[in-house]
VOBA-1610 file (N, C-alpha, C; in pm, whole numbers, padded with zeros to 5 digits, always signed):
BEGIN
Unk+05171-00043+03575Unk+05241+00050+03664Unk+05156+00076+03788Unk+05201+00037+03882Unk+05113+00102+04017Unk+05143+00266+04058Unk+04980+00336+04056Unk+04956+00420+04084Unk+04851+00446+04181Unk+04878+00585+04217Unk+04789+00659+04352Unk+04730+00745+04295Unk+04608+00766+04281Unk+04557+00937+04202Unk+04414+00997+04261Unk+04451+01115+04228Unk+04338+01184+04199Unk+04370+01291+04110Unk+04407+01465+04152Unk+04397+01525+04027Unk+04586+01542+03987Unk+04673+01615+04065Unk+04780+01682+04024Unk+04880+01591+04076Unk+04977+01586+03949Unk+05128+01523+04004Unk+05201+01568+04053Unk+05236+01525+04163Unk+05394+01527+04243Unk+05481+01477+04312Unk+05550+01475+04235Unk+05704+01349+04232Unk+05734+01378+04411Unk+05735+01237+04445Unk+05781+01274+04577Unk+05926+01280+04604Unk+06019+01333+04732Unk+06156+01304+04736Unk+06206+01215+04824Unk+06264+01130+04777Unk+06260+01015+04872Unk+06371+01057+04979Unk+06413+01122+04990Unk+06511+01141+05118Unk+06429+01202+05235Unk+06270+01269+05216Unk+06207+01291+05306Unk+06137+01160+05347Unk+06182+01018+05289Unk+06088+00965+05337Unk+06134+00854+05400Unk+06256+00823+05501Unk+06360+00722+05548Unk+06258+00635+05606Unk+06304+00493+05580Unk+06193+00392+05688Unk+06341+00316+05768Unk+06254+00382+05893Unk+06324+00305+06030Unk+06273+00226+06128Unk+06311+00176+06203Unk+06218+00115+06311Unk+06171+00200+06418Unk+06040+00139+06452Unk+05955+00204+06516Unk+06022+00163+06690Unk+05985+00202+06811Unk+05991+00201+06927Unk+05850+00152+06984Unk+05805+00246+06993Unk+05646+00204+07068Unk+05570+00132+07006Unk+05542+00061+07081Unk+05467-00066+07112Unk+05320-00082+07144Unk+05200-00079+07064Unk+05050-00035+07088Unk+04988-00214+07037Unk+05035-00239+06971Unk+04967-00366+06885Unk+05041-00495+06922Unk+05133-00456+07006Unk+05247-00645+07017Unk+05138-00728+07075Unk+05012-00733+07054Unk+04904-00820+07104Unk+04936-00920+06935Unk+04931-00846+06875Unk+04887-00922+06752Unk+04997-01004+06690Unk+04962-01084+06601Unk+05070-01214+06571Unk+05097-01181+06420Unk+05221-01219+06389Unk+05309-01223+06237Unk+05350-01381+06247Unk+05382-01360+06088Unk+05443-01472+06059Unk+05565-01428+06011Unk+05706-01514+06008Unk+05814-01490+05962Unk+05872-01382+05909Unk+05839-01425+05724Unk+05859-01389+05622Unk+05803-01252+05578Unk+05851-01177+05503Unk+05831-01040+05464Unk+05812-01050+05314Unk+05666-01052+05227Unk+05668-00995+05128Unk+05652-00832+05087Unk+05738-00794+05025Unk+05737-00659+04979Unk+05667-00614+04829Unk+05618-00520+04830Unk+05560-00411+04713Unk+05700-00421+04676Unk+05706-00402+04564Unk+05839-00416+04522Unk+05814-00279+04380Unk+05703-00271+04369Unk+05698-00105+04298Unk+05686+00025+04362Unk+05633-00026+04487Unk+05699+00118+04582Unk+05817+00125+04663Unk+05899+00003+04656Unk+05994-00041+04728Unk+06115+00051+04631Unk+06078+00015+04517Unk+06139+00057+04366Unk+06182+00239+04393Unk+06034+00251+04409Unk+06014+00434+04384Unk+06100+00527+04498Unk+06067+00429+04623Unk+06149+00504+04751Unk+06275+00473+04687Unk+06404+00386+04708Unk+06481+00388+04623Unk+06541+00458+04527Unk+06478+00423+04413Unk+06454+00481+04316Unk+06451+00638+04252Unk+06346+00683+04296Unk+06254+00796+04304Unk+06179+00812+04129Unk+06128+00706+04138Unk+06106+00638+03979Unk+05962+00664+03974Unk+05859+00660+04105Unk+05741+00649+04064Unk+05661+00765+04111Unk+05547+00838+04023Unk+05480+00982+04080Unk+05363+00910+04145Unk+05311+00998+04239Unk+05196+00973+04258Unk+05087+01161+04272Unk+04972+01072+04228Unk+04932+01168+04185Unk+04843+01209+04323Unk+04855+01323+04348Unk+04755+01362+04483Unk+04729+01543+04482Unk+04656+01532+04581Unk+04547+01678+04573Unk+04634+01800+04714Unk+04676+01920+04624Unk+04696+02011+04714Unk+04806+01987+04808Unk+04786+02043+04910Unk+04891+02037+05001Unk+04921+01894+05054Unk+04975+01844+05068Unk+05028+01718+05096Unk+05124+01706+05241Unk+05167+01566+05293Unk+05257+01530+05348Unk+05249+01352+05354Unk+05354+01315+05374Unk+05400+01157+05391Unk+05395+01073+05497Unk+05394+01010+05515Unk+05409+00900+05674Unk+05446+00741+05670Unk+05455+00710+05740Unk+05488+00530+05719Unk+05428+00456+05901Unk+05350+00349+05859Unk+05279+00294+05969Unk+05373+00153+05976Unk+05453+00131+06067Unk+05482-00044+06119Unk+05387-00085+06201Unk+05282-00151+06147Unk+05175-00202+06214Unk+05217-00261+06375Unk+05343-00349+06335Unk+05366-00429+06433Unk+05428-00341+06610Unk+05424-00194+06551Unk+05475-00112+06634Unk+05383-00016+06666Unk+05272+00005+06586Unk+05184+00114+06542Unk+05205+00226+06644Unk+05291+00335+06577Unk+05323+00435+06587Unk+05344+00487+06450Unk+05302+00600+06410Unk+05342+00685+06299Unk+05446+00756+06296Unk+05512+00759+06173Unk+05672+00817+06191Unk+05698+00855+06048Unk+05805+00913+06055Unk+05874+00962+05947Unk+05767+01059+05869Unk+05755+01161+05900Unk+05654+01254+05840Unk+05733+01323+05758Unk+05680+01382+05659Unk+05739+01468+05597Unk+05731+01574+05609Unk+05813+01697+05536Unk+05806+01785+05581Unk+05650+01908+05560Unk+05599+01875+05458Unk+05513+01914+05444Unk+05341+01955+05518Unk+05416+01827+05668Unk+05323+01811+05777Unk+05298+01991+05813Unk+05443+02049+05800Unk+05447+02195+05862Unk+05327+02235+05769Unk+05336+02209+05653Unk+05234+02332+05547Unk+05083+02295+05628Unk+05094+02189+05604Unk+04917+02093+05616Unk+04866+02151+05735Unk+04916+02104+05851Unk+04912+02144+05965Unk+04930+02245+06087Unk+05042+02287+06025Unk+05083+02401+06146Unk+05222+02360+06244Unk+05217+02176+06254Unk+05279+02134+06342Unk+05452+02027+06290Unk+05538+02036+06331Unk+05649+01996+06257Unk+05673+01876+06247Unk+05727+01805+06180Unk+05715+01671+06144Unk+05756+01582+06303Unk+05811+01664+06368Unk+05898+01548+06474Unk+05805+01572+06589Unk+05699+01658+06529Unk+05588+01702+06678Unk+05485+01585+06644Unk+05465+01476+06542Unk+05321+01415+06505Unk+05398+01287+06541Unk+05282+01228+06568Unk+05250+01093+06597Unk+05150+01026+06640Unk+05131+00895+06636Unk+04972+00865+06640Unk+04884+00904+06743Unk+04909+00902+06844Unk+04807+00956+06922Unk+04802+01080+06956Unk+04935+01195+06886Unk+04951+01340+06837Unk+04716+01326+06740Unk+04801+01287+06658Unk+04713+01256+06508Unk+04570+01236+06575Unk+04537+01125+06672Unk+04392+01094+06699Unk+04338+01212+06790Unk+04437+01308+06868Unk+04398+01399+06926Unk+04314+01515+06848Unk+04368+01525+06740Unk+04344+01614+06626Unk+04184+01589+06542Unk+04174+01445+06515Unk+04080+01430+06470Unk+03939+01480+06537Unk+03851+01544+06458Unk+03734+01615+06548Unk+03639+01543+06576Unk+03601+01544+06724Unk+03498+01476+06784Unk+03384+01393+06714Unk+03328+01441+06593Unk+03252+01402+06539Unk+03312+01317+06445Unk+03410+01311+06389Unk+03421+01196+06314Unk+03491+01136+06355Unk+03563+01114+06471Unk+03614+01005+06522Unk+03601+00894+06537Unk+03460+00882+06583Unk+03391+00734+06555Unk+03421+00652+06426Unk+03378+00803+06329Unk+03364+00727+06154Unk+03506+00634+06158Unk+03607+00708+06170Unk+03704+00737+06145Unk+03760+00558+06190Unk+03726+00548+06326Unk+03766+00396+06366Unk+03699+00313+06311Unk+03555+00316+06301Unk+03497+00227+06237Unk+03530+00205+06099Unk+03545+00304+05991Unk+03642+00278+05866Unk+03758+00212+05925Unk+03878+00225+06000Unk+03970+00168+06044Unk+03939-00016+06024Unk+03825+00005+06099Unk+03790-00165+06106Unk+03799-00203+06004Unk+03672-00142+05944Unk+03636-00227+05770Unk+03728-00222+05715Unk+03835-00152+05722Unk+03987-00175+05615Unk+04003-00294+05664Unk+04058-00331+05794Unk+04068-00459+05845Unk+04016-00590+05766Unk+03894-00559+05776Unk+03812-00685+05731Unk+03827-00661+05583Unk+03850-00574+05520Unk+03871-00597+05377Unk+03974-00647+05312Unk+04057-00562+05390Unk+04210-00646+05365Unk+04198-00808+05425Unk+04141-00826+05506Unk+04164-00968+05575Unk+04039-01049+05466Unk+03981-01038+05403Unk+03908-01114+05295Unk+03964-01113+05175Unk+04096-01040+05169Unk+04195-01083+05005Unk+04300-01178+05020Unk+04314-01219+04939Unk+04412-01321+04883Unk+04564-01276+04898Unk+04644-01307+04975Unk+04770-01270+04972Unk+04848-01193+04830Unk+04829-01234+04743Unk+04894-01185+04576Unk+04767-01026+04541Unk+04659-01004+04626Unk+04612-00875+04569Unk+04624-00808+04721Unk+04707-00815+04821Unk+04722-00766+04937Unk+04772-00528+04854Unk+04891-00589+04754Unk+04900-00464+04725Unk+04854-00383+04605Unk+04717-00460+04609Unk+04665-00405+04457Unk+04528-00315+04479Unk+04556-00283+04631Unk+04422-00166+04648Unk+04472-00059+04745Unk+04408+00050+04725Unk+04510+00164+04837Unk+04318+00196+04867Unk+04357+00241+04987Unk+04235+00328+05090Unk+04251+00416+05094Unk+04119+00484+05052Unk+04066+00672+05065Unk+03974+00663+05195Unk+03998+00777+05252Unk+03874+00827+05302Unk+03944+00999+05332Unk+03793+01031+05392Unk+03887+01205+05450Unk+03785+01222+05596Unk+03837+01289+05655Unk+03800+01319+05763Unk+03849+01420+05813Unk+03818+01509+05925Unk+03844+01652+05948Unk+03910+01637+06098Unk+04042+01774+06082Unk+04167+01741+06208Unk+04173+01921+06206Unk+04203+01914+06316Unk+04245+02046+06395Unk+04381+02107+06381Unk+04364+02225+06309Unk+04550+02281+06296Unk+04554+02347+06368Unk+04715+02386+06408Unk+04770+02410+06507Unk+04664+02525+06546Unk+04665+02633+06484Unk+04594+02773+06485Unk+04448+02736+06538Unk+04388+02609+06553Unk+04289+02634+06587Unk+04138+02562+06513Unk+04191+02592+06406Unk+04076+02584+06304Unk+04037+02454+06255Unk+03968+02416+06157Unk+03953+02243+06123Unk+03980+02245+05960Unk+04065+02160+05930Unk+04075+02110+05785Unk+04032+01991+05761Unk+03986+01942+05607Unk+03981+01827+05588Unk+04086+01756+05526Unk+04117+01686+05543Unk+04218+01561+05503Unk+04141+01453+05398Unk+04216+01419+05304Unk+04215+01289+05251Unk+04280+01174+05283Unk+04239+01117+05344Unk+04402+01017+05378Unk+04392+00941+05269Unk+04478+00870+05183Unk+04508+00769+05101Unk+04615+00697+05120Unk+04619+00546+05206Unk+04737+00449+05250Unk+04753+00306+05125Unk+04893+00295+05134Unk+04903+00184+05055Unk+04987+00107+05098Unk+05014-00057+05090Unk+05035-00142+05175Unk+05195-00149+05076Unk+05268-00120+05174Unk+05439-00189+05159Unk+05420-00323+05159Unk+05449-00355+05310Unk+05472-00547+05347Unk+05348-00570+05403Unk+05374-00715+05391Unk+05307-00797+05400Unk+05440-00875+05494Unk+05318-01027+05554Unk+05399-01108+05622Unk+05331-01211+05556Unk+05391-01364+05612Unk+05396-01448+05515Unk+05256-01548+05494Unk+05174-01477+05586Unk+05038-01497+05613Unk+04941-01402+05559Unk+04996-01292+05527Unk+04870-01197+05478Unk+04856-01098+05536Unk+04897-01064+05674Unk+04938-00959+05731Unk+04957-00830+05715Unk+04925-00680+05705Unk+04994-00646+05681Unk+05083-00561+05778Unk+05206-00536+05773Unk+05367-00524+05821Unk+05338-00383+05797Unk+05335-00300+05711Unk+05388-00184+05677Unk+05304-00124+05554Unk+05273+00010+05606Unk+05182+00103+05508Unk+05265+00228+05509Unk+05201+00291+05399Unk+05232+00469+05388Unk+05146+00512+05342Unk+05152+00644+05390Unk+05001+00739+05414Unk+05031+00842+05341Unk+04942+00949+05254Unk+04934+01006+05222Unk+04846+01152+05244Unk+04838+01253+05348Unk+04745+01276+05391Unk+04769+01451+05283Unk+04621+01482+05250Unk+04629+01587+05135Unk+04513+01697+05225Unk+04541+01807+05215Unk+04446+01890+05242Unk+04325+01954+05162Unk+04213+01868+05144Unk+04113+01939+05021Unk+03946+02047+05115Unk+04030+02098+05174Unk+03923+02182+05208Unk+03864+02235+05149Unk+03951+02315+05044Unk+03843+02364+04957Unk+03741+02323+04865Unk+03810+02179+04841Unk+03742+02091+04745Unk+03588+02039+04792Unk+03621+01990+04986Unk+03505+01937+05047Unk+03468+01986+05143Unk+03412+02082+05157Unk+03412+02171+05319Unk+03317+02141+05395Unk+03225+02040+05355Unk+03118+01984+05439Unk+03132+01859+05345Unk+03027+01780+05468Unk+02948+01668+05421Unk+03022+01555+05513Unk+02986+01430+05533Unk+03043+01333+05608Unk+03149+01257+05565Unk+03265+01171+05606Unk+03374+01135+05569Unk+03300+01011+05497Unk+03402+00996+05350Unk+03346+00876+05250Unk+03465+00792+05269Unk+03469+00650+05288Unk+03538+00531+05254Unk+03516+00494+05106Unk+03656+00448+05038Unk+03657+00358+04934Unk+03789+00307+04923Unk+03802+00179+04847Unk+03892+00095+04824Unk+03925+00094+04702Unk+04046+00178+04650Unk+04044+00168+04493Unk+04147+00090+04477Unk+04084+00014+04359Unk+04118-00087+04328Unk+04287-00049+04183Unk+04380-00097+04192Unk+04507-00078+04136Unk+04540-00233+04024Unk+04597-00187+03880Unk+04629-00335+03814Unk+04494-00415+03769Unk+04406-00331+03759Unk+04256-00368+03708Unk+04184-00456+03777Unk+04234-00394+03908Unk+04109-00465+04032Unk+03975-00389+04046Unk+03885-00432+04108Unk+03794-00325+04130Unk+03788-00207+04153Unk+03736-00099+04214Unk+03724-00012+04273Unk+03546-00010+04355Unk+03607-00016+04468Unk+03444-00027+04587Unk+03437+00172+04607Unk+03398+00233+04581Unk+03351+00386+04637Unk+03211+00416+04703Unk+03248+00493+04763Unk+03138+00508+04910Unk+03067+00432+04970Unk+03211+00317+05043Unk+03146+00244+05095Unk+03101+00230+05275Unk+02958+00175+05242Unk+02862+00178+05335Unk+02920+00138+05487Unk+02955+00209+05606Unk+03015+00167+05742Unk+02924+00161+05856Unk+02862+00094+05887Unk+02816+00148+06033Unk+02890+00114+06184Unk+02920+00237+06213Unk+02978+00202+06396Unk+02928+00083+06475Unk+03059+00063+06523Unk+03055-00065+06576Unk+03077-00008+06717Unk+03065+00067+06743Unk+03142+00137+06925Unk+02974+00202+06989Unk+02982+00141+07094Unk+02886+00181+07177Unk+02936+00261+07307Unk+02850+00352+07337Unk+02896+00469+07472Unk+02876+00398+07602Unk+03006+00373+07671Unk+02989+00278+07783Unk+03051+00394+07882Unk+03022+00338+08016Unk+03068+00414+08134Unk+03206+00363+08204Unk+03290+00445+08201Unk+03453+00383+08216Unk+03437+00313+08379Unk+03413+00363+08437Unk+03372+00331+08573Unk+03302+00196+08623Unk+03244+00134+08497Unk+03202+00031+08501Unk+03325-00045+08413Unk+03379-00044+08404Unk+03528-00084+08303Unk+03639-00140+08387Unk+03719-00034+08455Unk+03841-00033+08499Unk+03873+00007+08606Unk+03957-00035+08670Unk+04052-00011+08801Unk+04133+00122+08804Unk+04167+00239+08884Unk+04228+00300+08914Unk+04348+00248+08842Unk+04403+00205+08841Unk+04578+00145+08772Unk+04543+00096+08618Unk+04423+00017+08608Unk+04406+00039+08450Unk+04411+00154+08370Unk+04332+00241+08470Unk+04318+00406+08418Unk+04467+00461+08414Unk+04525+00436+08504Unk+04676+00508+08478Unk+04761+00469+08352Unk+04735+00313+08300Unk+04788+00252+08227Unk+04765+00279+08078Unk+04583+00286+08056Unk+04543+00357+07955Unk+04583+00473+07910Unk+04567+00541+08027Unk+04638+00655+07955Unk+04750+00676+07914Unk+04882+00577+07936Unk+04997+00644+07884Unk+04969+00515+07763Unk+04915+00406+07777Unk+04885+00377+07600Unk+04864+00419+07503Unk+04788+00531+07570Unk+04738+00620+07435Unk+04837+00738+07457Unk+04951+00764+07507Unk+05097+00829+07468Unk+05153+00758+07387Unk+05155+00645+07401Unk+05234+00542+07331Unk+05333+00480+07376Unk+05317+00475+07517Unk+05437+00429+07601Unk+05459+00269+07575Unk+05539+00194+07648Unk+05519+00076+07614Unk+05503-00017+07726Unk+05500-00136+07724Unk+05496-00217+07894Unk+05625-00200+07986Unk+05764-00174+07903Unk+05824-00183+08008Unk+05847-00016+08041Unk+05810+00078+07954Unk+05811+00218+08014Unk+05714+00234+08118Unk+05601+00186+08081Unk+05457+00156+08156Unk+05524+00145+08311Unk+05583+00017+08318Unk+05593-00034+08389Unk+05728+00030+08502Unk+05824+00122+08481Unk+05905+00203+08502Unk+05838+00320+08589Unk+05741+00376+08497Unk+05711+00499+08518Unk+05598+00481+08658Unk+05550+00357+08686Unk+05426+00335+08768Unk+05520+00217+08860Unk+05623+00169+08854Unk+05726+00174+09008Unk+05648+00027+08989Unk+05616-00024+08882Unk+05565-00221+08870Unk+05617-00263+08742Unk+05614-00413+08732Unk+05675-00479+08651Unk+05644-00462+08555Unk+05711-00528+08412Unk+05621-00508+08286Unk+05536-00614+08276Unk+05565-00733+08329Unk+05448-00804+08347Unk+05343-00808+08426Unk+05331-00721+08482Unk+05215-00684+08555Unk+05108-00586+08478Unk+05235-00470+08378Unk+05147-00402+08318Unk+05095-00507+08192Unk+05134-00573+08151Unk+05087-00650+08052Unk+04962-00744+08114Unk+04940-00812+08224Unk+04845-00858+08272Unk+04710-00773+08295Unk+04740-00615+08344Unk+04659-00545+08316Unk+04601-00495+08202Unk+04695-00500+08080Unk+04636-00480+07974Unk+04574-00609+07889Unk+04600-00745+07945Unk+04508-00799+07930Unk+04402-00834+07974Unk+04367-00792+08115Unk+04261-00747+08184Unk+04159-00682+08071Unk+04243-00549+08035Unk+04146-00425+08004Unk+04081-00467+07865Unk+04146-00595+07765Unk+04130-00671+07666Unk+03966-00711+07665Unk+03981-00829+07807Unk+03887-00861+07807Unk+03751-00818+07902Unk+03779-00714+07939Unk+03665-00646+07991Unk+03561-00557+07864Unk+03675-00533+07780Unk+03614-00470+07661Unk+03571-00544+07534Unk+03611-00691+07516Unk+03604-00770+07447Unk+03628-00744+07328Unk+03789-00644+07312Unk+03863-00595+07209Unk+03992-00716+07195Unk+04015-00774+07058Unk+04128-00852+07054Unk+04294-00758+07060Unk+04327-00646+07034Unk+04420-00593+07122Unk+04468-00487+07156Unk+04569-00384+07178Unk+04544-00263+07264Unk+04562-00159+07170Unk+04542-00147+07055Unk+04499-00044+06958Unk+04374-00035+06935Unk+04267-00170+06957Unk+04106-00192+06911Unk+04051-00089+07070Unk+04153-00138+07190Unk+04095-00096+07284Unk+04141+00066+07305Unk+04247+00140+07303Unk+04247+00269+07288Unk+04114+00336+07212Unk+04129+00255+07048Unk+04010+00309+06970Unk+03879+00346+07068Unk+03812+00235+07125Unk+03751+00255+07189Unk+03727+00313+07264Unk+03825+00327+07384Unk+03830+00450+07491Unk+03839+00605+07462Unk+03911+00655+07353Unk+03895+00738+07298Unk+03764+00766+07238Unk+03697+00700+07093Unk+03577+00726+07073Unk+03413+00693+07192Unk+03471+00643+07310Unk+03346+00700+07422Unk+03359+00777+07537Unk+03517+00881+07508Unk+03582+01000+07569Unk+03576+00921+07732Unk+03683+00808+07711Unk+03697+00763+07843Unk+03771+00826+07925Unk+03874+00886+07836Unk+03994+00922+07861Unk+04011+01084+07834
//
């Protein structure tokens, strides 16, 4: 049976948790293949409403289309966690939140999921879910910690992955200090990797030595989440122009595509 855990069960409701298509456009740098393999035991549960997962405290839901990367479909519970209503979050809502200091961690774990997932075998793509926690700003002001725990829906026909859901839990009380931990637990009697070792990969560069006046305009509504041809609307130029600039800004940073490079600009407060 595939499961999510730590201490207390609760059945989720699947009508808070609709998967639709995404709009914005942060990652169309990156390449798919065709075909769509699916989890077909969480595919089951949404459906369904067949499978518990077990998680800590206050809770809420989410769903990532990589190929769109924007966060969506929150649940309602975002209100408890946070302060803020489900139709107010979204990803670069979310990275705003995260606190200065672990932001860095925070991308650099991002990576190593990358590379971990990209060193498995297509058939154990959905046989590990990712922990870590890290600390975000509620509405009121104050800082909580989060657990995030994501687990991979699709896949594409290469290994890819298409589609995750997030689990983000509030254990403040549980962890009120100490630095954010990565691990990969392992599901179906795979391993389990815990506290694993990250070091930052982002160095503090000077934007000014970077980018053009119009890159800068462009960046920034990337990290709204606009897209090339809104980009390109809103700044009175083509979308292929904004796309030439954002492959400009690619390779000035020697990021493969415009989610690696937001990461970046954000964690050396370019922006």
């Amino acid at each position: 049976m595939f499961e999510i855990g730590i201490k207390s069960i609760v059945l989720m409701n699947r009508n808070h948790l609709p998967i639709e298509k995404l709009v914005d456009n942060i990652w169309n740098n990156q390449k798919y293949g065709d075909s769509i393999q699916q989890n077909l035991a969480v595919i089951d549960f949404l459906q369904e409403n067949k499978l518990a997962l077990f998680i800590v405290g206050k809770s809420y839901f989410y769903f990532l289309d990589m190929k769109d990367a924007e966060l969506n479909n929150f649940s309602s519970g975002t209100r408890e966690v946070l302060g803020y209503e489900p139709n107010e979050m979204s990803l670069g809502k979310l990275i705003s939140l995260v606190h200065p200091a672990d932001l860095p961690v925070v991308i650099s774990f991002e990576s190593k999921v990358m590379e971990f997932f990209n060193g498995l075998p297509i058939e154990k793509m959905f046989k590990y879910k990712v922990r870590y926690d890290y600390r975000v700003k509620h509405k009121d002001g104050h800082y909580i910690r989060l657990l995030q725990q994501v687990i991979t829906i699709e896949t594409d026909d290469k290994g890819a992955i298409v589609k995750t859901m997030g689990i983000h839990s509030d254990i403040t009380d549980l962890k009120n200090e100490g630095p954010p931990v990565l691990s990969f637990i392992g599901l179906d009697g795979e391993p389990t990797f815990e506290n694993v070792q990250v070091e930052s990969k982002f160095s503090f560069l000077k934007p000014e030595e970077r980018f053009s006046t119009r890159e800068k305009e462009i960046l920034n509504k990337l990290i709204q989440g606009r897209t090339s041809e809104e980009i390109g609307k809103e700044l009175f130029i083509s979308k292929e122009t904004v796309n030439t600039h954002r492959r400009n800004m690619l390779a000035k940073c020697g990021v493969k595509n415009s989610m690696e490079l937001v990461n970046l600009c954000i964690t050396n407060g370019w922006v």
